[in-house]
C-alpha positions in Angstrom: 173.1 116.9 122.5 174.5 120.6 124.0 171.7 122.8 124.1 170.0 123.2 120.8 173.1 121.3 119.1 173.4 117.8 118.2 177.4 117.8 119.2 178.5 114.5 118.2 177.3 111.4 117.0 178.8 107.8 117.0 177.5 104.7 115.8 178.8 102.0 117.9 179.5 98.8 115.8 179.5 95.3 117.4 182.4 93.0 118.4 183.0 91.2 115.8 186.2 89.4 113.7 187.2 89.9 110.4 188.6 86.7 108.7 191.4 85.8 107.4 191.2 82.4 106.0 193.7 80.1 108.5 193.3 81.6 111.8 190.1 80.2 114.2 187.1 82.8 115.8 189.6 82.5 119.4 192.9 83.3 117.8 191.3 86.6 116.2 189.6 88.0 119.5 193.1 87.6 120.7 194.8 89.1 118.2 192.2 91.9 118.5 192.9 92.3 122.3 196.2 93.0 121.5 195.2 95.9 119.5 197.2 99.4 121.3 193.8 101.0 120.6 192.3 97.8 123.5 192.5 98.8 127.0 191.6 97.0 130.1 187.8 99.3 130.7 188.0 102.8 129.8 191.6 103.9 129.5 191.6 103.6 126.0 189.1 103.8 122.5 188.6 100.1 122.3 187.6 97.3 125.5 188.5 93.4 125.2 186.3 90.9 123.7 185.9 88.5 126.1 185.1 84.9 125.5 181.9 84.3 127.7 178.2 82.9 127.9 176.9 85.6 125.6 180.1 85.4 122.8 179.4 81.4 122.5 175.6 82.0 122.7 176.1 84.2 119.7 178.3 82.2 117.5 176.1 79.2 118.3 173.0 81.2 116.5 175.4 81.7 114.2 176.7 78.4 113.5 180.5 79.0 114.1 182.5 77.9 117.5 185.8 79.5 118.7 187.4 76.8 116.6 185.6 78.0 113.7 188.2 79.6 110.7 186.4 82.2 109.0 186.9 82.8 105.5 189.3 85.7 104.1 187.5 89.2 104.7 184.6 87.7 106.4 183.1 89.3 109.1 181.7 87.5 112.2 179.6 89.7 115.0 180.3 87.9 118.8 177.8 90.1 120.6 174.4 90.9 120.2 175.0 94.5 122.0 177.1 97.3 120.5 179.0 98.3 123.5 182.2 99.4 123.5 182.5 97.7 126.8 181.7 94.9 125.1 184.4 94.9 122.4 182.5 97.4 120.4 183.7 100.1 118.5 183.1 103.6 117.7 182.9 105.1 114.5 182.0 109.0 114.4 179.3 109.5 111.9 178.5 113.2 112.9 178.1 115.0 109.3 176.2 111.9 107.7 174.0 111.2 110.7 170.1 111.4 108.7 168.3 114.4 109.6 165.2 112.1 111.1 167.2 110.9 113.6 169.1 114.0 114.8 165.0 115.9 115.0 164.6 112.8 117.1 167.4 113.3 119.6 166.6 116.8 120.1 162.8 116.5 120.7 163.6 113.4 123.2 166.0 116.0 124.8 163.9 118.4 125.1 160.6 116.4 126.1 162.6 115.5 129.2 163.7 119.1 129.6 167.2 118.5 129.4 170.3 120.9 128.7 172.9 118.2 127.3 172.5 114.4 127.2 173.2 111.7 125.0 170.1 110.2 122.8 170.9 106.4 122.2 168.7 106.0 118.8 168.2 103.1 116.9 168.4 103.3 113.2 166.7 100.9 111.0 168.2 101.8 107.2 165.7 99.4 105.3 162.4 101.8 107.0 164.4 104.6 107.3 162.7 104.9 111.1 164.3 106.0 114.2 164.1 104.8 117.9 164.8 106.1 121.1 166.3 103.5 123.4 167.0 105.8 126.3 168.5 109.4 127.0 171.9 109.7 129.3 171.6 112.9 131.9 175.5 112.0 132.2 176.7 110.5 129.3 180.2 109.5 128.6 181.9 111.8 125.9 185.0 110.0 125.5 183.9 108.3 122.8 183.3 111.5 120.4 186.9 112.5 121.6 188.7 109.4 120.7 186.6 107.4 118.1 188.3 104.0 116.4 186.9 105.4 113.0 186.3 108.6 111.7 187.3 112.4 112.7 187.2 113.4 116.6 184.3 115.9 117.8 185.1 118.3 120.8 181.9 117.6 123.0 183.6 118.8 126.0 184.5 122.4 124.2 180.9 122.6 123.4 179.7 121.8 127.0 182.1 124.1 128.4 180.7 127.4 126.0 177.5 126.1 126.5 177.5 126.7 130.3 178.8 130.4 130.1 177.3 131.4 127.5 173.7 130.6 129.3 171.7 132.0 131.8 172.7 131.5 135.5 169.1 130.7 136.1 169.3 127.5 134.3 170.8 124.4 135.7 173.7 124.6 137.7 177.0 122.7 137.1 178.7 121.1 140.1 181.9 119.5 138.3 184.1 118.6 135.3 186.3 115.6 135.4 188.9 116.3 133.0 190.4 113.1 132.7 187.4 111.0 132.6 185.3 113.8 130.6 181.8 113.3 131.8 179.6 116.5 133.0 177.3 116.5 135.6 174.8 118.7 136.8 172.5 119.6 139.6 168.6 118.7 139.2 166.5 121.6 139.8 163.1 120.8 142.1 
């Protein structure tokens, strides 16, 4: 959110595998970590599934193991969280985003009195409700730049003609880091 202006939207899909009838749940998390798109943290669009406490605790509730083969075009989800962190992915959903949720984003913005945040909303598609889950004074915009599905939004352009186009009374910004994109700004007393 940049001003009055929802900027971007993402919807961040869980780790998960896709089947493909031989291979087990352990040999498709590595083939997925060799994806060009999977960087070690933040370097690049997509992070490593790594096989840990939560990944087994999911499978278990869902009845597979690592050795598990899942069947051709079958999907598995190994975490219960969407992070991209997490093995996550990002799929840019800007112009199909429902107009319920993007009233939502900018009246949590603006409750809070903030300039330009991200709004992490939670959509439920069978009651058509949205949730707030928490607002980001400093979100990371990387992910509008670079998403794994979908077209690329400029959130940093929009930040950037945000600031000079409005009033030097408003908050002040202190810095731009252009290769980790992330704005931050001063909180006025």
């Amino acid at each position: 959110m940049v001003g009055d202006k929802i900027s971007a939207v993402v919807e961040r899909i869980p780790a998960h595998v896709v089947g493909d009838g031989k291979s087990t749940i352990r040999t498709l998390i590595k083939k997925f970590n060799t994806n060009p798109l999977v960087g070690e943290k933040y370097e690049k669009p997509m992070c490593k599934i790594r096989i840990n406490f939560e990944l087994s605790r999911t499978l278990k509730k869902g009845g597979w193991k690592l050795s598990s083969v899942i069947a051709k075009n079958e999907t598995v989800f190994l975490k219960q969280n969407a992070n991209i962190s997490a093995g996550g992915i990002s799929k840019d959903v800007t112009e199909v985003v429902n107009q319920n949720s993007r009233l939502l984003a900018l009246r949590a913005a603006k409750s809070l009195g903030m300039e330009f945040c991200g709004v992490d909303i939670i959509y439920n598609p069978k009651t058509r409700q949205s949730y707030v889950l928490e607002v980001n004074d400093c979100p990371g915009i990387d992910i509008h730049h670079f998403p794994v599905m979908g077209e690329p939004q400029d959130v940093a352009s929009d930040i950037i003609e945000y600031i000079v186009s409005r009033k030097t009374e408003q908050a002040t910004p202190i810095g731009i880091d252009i290769q980790a994109p992330y704005l931050y700004h001063q909180i006025h007393d």
